[in-house]
Phi, psi and omega in degrees: 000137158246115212254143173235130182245151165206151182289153171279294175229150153356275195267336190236131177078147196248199020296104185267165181222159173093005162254152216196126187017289213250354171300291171308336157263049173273156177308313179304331192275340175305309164321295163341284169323292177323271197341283186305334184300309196305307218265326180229355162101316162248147161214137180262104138312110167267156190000072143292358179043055164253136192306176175296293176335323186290270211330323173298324191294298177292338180275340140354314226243333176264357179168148149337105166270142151311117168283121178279105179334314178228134168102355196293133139314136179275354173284300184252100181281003168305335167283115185264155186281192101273092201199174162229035148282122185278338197268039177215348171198140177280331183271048173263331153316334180292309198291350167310319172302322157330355176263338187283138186306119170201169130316122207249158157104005198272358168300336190282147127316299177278022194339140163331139170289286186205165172236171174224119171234091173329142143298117172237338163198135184274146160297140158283326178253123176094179165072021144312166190219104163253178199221143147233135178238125182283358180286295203299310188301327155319294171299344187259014182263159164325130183311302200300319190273340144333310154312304207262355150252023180285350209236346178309124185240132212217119146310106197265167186210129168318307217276006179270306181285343196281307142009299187298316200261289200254097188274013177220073188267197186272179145311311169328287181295314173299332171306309161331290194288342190254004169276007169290131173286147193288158184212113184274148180218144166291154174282329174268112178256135182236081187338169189282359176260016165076020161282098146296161162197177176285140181235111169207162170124210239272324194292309164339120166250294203199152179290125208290136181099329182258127167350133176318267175334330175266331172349288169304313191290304196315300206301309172298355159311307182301332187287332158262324135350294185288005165215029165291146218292331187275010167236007193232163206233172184229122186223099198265115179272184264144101187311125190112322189285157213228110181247095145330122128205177209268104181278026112246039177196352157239109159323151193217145150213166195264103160322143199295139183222163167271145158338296179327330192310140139278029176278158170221116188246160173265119162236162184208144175238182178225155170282122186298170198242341184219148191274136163300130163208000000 
């Protein structure tokens, strides 16, 4: 086979082209991957066709998968549908939020380590996948303003991104969302290899000690700080292609698609590996 790699950006993403099913799972190339995943945050496969089987297989080989509680294939429960089709996903109400910049996993302790997301059908209008990376938006603020969030603690919320989709829900729906449990985090998460970045985006309700208003206002600077065109990738898909990346550390949202849509994506997750601290 012949594999080609080229950078996305500077600072955020990879793309190979010429591995194709059954190419992924070899152990080397898995490894690889783990590498580049780690090193550029996104890695793109173009049009790789791999199957659920492949697919279970290479995230095996990079990490502890998530069985998906709801929404699971009954052949691989390891596969979440992706859609806005109900008769194809019990969470397809849900995904609207998913046009909002977020983190998946910030209810955790632990948030997911990375996803892996398949093209199984594309949208005609809509459904790119953009990324940001909160590592590069971090490093690039100023020392002083580094100082003055470092010590800052922020409340993640179901019921913050739902908000977002639905701002007048019922008695019913608020109820729902709020039996997710609220989860507090610092606004800098700083690994144990001392890398930081920003946890900011759809989940945020509020910076904890501080005014409703100014709160709001902080959070929403940083999520733009963090996404602004120089920290962030595009990934306009292609029935086939195969997308990695590291879910602590790039904010990801879906561009707005219709109901209607036949797009459908395969996804698998890994279990995080390090605790916010």
């Amino acid at each position: 086979m012949t594999v080609t790699t080229a950078p996305i950006t500077p600072e955020t993403g990879i793309q190979y082209t010429g591995l194709h099913g059954a190419d992924l799972v070899d152990p080397a190339v898995a490894r690889e991957l783990r590498t580049a995943l780690e090193t550029h945050g996104v890695v793109v496969c173009r049009e790789a066709d791999v199957d659920d089987a492949e697919l279970v297989a290479l995230s095996r080989m990079l990490g502890e998968v998530v069985v998906a509680p709801i929404g699971g294939d009954t052949t691989h429960p390891e596969i979440s549908a992706v859609t806005l089709d109900p008769t194809k996903s019990d969470l397809a109400s849900y995904r609207r939020s998913t046009f909002y910049w977020h983190i998946d996993g910030t209810n955790d302790a632990v948030p997911q380590k990375a996803t892996l997301l398949t093209a199984r059908e594309v949208a005609e209008d809509g459904g790119d996948t953009e990324f940001a990376n909160t590592y590069a938006a971090y490093d690039a603020l100023p020392d002083d303003e580094k100082q003055r969030i470092a010590s800052l603690r922020v409340v993640h919320s179901f019921k913050a991104s739902q908000l977002l989709v639905t701002p007048d829900p019922t008695a019913k729906e608020l109820a729902a969302w709020e039996r997710v449990p609220a989860r507090e985090h610092p606004l800098v998460w700083t690994r144990s290899t001392g890398r930081k970045s920003l946890l900011v985006g759809a989940t945020t309700d509020h910076i904890v000690g501080m005014p409703a208003d100014e709160s709001r206002a902080l959070l929403d600077h940083y999520l733009d700080w963090a996404t602004q065109p120089r920290f962030t990738v595009r990934h306009s898909w292609r029935r086939g292609d195969l997308v990695i990346w590291d879910n602590t550390g790039m904010l990801h949202r879906a561009l707005p698609y219709q109901p209607t849509s036949r797009r459908l994506m395969h996804r698998t997750t890994l279990i995080g590996e390090e605790a916010v601290a």
